[in-house]
PDB file of N, CA, C, O and CB in Angstrom:
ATOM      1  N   UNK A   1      81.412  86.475 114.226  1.00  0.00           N
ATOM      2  CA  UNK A   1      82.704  86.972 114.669  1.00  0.00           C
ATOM      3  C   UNK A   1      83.754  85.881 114.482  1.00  0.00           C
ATOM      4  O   UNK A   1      83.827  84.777 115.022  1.00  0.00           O
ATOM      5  CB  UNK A   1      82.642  87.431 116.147  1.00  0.00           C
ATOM      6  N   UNK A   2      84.659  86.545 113.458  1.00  0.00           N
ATOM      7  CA  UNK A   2      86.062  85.119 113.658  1.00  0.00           C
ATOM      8  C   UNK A   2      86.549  84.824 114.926  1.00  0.00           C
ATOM      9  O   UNK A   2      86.526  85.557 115.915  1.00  0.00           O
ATOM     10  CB  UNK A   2      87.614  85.449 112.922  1.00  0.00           C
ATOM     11  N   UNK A   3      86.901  83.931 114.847  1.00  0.00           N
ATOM     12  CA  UNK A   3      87.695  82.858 116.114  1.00  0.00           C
ATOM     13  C   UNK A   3      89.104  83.061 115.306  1.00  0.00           C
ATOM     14  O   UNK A   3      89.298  82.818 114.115  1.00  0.00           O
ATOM     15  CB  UNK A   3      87.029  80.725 116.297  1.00  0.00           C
ATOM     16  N   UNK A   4      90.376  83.755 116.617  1.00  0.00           N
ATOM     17  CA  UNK A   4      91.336  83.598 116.728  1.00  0.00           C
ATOM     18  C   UNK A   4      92.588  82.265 117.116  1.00  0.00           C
ATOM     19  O   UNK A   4      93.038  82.101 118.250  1.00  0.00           O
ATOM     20  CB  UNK A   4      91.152  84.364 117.213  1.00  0.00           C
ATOM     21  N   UNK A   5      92.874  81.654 116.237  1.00  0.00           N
ATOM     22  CA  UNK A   5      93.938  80.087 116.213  1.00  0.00           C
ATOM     23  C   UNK A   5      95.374  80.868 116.509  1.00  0.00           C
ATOM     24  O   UNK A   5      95.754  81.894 115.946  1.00  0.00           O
ATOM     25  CB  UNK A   5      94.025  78.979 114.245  1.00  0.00           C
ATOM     26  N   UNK A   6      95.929  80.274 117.323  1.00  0.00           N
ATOM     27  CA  UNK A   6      97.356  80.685 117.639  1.00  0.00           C
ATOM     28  C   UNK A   6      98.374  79.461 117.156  1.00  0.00           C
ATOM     29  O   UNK A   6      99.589  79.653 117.209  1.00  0.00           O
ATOM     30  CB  UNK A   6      97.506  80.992 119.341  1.00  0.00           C
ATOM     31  N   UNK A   7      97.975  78.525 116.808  1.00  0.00           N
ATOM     32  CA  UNK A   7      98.591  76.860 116.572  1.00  0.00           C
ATOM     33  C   UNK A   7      98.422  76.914 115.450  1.00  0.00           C
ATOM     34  O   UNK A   7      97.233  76.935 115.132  1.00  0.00           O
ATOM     35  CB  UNK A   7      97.935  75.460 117.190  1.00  0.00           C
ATOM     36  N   UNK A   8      99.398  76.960 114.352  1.00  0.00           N
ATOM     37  CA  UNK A   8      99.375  77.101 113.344  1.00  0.00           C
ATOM     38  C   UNK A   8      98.873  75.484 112.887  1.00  0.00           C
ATOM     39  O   UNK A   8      97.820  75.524 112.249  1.00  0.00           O
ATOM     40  CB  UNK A   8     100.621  77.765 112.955  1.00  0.00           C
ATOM     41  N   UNK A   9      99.276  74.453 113.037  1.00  0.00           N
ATOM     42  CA  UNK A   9      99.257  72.967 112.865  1.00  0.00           C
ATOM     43  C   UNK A   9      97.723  72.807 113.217  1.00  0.00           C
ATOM     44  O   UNK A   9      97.146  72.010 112.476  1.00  0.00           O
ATOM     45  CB  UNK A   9     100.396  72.051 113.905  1.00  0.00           C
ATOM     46  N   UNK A  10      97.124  73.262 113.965  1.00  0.00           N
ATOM     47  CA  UNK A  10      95.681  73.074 114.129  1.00  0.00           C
ATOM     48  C   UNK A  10      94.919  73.993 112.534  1.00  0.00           C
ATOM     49  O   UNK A  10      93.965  73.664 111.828  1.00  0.00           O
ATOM     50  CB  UNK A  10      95.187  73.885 115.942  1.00  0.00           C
ATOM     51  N   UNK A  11      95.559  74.819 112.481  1.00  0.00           N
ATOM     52  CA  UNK A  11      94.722  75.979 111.647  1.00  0.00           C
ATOM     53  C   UNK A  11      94.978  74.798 110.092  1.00  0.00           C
ATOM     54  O   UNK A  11      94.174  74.362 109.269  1.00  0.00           O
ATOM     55  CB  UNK A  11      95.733  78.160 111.611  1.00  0.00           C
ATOM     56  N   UNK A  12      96.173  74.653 110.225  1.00  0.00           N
ATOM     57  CA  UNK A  12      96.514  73.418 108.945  1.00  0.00           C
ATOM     58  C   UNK A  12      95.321  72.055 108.888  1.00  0.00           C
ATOM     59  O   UNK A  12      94.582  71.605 108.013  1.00  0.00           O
ATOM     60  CB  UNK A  12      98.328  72.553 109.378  1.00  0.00           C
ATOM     61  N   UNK A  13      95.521  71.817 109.888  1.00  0.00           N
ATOM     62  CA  UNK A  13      94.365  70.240 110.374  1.00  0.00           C
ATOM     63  C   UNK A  13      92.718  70.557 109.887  1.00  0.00           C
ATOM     64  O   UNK A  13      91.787  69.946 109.364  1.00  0.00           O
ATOM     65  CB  UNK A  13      94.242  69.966 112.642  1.00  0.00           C
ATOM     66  N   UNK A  14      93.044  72.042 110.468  1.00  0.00           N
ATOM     67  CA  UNK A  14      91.133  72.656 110.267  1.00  0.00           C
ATOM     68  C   UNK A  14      90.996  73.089 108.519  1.00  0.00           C
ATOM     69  O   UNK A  14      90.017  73.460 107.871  1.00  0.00           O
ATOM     70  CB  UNK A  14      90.696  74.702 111.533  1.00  0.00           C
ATOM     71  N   UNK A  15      92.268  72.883 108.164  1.00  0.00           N
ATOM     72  CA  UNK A  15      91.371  73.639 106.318  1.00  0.00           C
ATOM     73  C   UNK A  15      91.383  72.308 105.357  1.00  0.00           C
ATOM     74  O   UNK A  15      91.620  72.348 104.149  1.00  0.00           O
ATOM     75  CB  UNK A  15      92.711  75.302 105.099  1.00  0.00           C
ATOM     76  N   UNK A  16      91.075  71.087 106.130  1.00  0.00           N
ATOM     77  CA  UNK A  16      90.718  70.074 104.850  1.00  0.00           C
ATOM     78  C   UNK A  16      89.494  69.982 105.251  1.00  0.00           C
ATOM     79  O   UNK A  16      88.841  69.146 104.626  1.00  0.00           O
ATOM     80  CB  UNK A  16      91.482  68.551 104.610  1.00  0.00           C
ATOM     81  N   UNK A  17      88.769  70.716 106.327  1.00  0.00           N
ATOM     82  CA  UNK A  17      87.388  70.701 106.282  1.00  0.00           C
ATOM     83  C   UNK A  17      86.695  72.306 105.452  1.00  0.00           C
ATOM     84  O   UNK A  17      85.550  72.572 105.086  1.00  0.00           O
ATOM     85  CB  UNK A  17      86.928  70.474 108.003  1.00  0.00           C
ATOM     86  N   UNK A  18      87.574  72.856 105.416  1.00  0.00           N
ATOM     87  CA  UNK A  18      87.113  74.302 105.026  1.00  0.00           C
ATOM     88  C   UNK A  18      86.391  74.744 103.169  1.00  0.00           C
ATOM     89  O   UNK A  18      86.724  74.329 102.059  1.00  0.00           O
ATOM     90  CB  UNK A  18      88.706  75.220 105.319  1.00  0.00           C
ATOM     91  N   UNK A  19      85.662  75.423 103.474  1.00  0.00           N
ATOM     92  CA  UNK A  19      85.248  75.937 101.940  1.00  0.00           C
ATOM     93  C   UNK A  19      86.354  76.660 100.855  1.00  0.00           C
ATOM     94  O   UNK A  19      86.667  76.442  99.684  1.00  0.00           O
ATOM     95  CB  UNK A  19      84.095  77.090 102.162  1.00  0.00           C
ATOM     96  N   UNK A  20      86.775  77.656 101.917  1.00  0.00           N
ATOM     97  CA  UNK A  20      88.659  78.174 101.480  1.00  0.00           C
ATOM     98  C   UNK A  20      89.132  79.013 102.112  1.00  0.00           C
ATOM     99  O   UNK A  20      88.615  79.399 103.161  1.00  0.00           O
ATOM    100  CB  UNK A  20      89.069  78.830 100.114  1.00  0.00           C
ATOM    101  N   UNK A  21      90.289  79.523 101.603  1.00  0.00           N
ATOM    102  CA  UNK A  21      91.077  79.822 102.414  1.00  0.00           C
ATOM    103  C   UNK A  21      91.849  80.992 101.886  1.00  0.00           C
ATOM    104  O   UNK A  21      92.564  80.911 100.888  1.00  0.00           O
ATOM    105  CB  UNK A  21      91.754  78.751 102.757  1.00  0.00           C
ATOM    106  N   UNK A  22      91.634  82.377 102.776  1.00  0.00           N
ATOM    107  CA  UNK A  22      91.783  83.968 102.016  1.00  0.00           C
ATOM    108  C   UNK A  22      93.383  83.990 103.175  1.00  0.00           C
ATOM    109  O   UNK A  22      93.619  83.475 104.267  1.00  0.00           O
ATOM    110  CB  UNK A  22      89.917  85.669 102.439  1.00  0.00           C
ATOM    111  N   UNK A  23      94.338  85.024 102.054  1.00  0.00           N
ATOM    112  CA  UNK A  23      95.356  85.225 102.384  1.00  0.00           C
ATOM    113  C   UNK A  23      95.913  86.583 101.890  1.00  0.00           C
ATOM    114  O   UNK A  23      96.343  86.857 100.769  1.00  0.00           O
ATOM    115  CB  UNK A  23      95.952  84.204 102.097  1.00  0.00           C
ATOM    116  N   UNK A  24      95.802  87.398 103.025  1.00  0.00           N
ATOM    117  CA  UNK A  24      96.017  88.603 103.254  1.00  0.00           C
ATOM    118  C   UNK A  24      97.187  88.933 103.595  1.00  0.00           C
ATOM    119  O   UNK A  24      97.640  88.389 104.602  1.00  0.00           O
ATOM    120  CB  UNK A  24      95.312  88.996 103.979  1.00  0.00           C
ATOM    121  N   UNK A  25      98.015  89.907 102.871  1.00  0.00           N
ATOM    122  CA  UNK A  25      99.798  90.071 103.039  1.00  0.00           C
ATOM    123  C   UNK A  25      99.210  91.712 103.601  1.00  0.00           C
ATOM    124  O   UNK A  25      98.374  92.410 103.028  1.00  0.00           O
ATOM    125  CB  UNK A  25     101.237  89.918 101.070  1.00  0.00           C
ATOM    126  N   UNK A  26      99.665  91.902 104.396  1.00  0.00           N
ATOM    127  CA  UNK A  26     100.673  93.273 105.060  1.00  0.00           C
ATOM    128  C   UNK A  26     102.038  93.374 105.187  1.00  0.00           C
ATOM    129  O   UNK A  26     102.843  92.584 104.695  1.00  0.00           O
ATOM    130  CB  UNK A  26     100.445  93.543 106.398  1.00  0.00           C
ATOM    131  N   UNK A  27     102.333  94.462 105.925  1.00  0.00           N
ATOM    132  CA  UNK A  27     103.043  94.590 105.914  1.00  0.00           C
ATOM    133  C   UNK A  27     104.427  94.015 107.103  1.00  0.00           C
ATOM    134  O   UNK A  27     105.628  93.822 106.912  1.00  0.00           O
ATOM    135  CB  UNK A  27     102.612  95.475 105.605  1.00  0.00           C
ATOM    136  N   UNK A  28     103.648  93.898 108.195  1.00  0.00           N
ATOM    137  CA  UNK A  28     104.651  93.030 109.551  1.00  0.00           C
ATOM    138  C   UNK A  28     103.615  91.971 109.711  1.00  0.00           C
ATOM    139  O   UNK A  28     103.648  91.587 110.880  1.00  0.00           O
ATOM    140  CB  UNK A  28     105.025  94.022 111.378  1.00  0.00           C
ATOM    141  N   UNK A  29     102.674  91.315 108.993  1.00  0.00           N
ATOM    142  CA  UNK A  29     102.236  89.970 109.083  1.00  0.00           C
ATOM    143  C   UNK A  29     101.390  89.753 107.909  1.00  0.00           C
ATOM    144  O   UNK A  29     101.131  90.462 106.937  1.00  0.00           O
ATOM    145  CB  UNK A  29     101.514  89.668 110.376  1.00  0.00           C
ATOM    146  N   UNK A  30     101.083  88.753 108.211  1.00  0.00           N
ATOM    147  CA  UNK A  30     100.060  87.459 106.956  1.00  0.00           C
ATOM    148  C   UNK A  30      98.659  86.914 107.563  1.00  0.00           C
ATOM    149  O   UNK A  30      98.540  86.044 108.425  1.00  0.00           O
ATOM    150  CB  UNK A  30     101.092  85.633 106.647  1.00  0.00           C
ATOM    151  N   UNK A  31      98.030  87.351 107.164  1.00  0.00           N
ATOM    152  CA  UNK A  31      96.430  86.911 107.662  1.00  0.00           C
ATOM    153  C   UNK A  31      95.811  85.997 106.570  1.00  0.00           C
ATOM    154  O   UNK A  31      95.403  86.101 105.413  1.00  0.00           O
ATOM    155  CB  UNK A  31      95.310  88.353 107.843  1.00  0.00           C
ATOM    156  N   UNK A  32      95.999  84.728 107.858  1.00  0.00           N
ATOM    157  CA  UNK A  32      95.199  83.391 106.851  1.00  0.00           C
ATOM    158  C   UNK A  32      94.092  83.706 107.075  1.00  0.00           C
ATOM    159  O   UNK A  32      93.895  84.666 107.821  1.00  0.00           O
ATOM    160  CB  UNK A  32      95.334  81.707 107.168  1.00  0.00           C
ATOM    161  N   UNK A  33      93.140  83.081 106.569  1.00  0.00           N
ATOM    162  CA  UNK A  33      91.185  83.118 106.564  1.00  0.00           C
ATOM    163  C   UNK A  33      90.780  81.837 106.530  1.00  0.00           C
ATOM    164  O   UNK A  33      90.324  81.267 105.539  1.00  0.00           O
ATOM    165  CB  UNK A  33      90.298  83.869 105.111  1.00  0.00           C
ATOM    166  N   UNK A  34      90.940  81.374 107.610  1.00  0.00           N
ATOM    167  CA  UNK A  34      89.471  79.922 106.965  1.00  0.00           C
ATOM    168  C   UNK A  34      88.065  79.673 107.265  1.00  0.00           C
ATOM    169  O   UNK A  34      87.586  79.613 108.398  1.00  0.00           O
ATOM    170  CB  UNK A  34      89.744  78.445 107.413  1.00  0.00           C
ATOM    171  N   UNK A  35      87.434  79.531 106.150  1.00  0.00           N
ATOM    172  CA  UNK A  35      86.234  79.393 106.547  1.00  0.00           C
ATOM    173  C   UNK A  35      85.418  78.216 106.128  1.00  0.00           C
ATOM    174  O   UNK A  35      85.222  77.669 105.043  1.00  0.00           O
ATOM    175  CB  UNK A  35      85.687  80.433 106.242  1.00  0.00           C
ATOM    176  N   UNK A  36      85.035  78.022 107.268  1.00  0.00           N
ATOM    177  CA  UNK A  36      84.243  76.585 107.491  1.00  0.00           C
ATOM    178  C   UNK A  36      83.061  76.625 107.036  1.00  0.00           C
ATOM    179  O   UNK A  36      82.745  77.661 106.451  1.00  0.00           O
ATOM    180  CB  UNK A  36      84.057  76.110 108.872  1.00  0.00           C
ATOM    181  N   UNK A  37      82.003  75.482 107.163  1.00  0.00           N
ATOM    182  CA  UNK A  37      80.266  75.618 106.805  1.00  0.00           C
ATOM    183  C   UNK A  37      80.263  76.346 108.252  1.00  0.00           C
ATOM    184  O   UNK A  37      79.975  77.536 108.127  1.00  0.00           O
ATOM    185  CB  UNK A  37      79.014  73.836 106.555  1.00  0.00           C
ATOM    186  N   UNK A  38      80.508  75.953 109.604  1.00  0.00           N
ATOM    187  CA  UNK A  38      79.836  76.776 110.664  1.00  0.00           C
ATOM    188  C   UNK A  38      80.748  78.162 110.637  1.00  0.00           C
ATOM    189  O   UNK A  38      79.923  79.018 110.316  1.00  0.00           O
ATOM    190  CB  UNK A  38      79.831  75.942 112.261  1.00  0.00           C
ATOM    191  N   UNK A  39      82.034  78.824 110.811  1.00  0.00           N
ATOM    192  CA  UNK A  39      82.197  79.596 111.778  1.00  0.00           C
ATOM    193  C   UNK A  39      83.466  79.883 110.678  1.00  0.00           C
ATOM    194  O   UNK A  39      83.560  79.168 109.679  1.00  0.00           O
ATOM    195  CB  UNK A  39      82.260  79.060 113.466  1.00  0.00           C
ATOM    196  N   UNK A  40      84.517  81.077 110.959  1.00  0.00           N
ATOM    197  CA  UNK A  40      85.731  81.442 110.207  1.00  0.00           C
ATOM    198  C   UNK A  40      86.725  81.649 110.872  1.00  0.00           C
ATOM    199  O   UNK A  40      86.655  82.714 111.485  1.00  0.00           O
ATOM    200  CB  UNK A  40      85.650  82.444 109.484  1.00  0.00           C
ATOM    201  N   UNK A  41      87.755  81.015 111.043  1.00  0.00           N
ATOM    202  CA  UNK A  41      88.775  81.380 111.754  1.00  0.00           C
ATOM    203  C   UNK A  41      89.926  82.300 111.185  1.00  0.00           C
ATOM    204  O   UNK A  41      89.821  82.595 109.995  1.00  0.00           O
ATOM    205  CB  UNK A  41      89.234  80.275 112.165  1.00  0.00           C
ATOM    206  N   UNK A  42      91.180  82.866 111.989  1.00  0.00           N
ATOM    207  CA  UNK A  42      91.867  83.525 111.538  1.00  0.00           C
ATOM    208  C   UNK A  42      93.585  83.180 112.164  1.00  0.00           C
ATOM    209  O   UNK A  42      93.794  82.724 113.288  1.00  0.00           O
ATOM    210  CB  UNK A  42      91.179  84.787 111.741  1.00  0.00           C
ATOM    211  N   UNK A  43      94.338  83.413 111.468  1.00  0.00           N
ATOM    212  CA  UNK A  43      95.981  82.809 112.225  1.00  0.00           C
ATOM    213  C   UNK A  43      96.597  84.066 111.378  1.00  0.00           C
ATOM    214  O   UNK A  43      96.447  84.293 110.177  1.00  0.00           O
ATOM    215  CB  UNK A  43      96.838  80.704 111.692  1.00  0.00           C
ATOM    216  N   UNK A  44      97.343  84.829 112.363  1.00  0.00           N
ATOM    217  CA  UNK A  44      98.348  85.997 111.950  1.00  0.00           C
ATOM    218  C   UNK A  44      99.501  84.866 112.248  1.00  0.00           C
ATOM    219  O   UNK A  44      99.386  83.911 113.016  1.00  0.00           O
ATOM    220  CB  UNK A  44      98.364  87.724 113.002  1.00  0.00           C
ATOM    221  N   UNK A  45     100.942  85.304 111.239  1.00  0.00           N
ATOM    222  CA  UNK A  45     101.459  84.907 111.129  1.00  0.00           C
ATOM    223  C   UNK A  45     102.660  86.329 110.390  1.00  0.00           C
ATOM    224  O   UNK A  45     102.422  87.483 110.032  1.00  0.00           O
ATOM    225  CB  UNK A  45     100.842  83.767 110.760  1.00  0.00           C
ATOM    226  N   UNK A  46     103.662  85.682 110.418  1.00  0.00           N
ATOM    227  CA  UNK A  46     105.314  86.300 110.557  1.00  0.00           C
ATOM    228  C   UNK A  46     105.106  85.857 108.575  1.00  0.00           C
ATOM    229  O   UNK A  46     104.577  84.795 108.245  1.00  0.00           O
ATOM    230  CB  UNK A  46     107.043  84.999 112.059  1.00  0.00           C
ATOM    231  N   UNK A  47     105.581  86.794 107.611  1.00  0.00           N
ATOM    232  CA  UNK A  47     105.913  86.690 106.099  1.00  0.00           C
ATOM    233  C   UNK A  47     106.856  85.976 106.396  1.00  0.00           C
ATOM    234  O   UNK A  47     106.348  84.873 106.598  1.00  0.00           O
ATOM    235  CB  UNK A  47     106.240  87.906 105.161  1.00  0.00           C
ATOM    236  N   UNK A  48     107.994  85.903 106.562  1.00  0.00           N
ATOM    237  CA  UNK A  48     108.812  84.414 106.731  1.00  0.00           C
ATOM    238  C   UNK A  48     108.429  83.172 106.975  1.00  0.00           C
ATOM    239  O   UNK A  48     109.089  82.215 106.570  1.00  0.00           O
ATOM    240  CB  UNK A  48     109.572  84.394 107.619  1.00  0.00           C
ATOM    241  N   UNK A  49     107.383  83.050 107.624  1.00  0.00           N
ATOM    242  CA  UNK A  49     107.026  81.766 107.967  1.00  0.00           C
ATOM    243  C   UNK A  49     105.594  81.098 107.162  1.00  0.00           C
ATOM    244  O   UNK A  49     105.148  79.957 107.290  1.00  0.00           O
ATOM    245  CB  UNK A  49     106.862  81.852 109.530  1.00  0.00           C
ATOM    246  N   UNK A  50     105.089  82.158 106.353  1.00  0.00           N
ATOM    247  CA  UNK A  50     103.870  82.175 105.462  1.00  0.00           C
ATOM    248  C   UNK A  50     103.553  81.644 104.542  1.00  0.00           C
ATOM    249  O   UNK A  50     102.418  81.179 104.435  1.00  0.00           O
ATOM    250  CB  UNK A  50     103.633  82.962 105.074  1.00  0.00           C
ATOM    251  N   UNK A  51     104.707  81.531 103.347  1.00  0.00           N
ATOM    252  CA  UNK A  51     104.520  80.618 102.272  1.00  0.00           C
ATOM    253  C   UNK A  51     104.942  79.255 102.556  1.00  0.00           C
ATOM    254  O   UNK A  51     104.376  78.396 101.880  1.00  0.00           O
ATOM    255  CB  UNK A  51     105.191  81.070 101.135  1.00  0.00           C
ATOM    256  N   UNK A  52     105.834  78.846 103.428  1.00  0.00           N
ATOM    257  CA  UNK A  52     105.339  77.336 104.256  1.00  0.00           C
ATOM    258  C   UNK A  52     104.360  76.767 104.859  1.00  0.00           C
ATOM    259  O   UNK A  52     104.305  75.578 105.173  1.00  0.00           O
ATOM    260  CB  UNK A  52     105.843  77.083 105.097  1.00  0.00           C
ATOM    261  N   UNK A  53     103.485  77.663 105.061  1.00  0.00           N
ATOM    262  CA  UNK A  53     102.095  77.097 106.200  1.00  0.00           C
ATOM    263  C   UNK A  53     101.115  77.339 104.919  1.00  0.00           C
ATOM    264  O   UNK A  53     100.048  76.731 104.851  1.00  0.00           O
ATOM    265  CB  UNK A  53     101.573  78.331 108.060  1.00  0.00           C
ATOM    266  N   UNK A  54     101.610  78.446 103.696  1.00  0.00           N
ATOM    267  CA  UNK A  54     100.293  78.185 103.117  1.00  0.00           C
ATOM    268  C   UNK A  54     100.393  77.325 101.800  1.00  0.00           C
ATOM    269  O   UNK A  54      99.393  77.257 101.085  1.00  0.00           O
ATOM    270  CB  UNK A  54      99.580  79.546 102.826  1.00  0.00           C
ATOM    271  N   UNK A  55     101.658  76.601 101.408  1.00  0.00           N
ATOM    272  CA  UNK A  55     101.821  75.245 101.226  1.00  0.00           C
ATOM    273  C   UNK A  55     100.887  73.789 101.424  1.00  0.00           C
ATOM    274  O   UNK A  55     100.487  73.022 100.548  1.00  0.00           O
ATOM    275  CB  UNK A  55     102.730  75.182 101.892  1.00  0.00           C
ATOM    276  N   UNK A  56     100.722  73.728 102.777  1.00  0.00           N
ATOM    277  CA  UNK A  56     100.562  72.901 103.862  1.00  0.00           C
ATOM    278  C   UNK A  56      98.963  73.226 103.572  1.00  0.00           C
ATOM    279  O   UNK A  56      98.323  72.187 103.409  1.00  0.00           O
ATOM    280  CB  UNK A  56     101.401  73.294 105.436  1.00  0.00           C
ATOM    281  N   UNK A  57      98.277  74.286 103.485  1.00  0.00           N
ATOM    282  CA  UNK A  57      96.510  74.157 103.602  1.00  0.00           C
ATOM    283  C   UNK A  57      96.084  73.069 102.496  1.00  0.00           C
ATOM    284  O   UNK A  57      96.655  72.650 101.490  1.00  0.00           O
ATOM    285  CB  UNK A  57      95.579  75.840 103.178  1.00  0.00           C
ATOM    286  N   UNK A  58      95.030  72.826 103.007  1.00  0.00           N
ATOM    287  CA  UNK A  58      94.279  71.520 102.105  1.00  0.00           C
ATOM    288  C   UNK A  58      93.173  72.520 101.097  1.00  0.00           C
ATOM    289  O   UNK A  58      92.407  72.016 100.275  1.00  0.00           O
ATOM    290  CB  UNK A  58      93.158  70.097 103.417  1.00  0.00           C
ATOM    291  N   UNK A  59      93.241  73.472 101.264  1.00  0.00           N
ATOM    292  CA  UNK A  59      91.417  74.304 100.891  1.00  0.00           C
ATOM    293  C   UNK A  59      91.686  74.995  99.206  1.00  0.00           C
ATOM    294  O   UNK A  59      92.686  74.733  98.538  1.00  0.00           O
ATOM    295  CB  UNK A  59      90.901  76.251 102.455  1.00  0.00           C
ATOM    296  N   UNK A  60      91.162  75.418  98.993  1.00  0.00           N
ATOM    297  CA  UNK A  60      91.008  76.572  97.718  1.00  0.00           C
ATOM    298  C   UNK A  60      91.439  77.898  98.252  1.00  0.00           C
ATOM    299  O   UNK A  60      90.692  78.531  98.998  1.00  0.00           O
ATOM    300  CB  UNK A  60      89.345  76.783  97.113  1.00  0.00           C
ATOM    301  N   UNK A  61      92.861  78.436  97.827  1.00  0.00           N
ATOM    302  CA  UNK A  61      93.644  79.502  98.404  1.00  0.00           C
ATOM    303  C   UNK A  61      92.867  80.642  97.654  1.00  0.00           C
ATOM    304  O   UNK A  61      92.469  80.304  96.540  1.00  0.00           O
ATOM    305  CB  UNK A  61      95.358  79.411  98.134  1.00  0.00           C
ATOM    306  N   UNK A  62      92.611  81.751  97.990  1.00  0.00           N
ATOM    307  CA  UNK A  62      92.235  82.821  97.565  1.00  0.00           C
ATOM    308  C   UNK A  62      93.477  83.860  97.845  1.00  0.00           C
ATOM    309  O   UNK A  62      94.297  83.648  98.738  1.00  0.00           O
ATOM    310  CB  UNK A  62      90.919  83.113  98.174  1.00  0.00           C
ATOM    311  N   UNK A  63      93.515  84.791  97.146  1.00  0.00           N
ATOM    312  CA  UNK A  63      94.136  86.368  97.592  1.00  0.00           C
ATOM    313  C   UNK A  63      93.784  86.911  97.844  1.00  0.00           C
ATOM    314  O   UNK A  63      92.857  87.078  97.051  1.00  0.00           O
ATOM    315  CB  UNK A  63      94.590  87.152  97.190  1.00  0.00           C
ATOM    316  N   UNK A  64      93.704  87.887  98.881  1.00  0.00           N
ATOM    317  CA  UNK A  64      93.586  89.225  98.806  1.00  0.00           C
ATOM    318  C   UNK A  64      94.087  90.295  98.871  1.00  0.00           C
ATOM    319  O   UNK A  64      93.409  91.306  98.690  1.00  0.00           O
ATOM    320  CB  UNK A  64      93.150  89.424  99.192  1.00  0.00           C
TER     321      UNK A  64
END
């Protein structure tokens, strides 16, 4: 079961350990994906504020 991150700056800190990192566009938000060797987390986020934070990841960006 993913683990929900509300701190975007943590979710940033956590993907230079991550395998990569899936990025899901809707329509009233942005669903990052990271997934670690243990566990996968998840950070909803505002499309305005999205292609700045996903700038900022350290991982292998995927689409979806």
């Amino acid at each position: 079961m993913p683990a929900e991150i509300t701190d975007v700056e943590k979710f940033v800190e956590m993907s230079a350990n991550a395998k990569f990192c899936a990025v899901k566009r809707l329509k009233t938000q942005v669903k990052l994906k990271l997934r670690t060797p243990s566990k996968m987390y998840t950070l909803k986020i505002e499309p305005v504020n999205a292609e700045e934070t996903i700038k900022k990841l350290k991982c292998e960006i995927q689409e979806l």
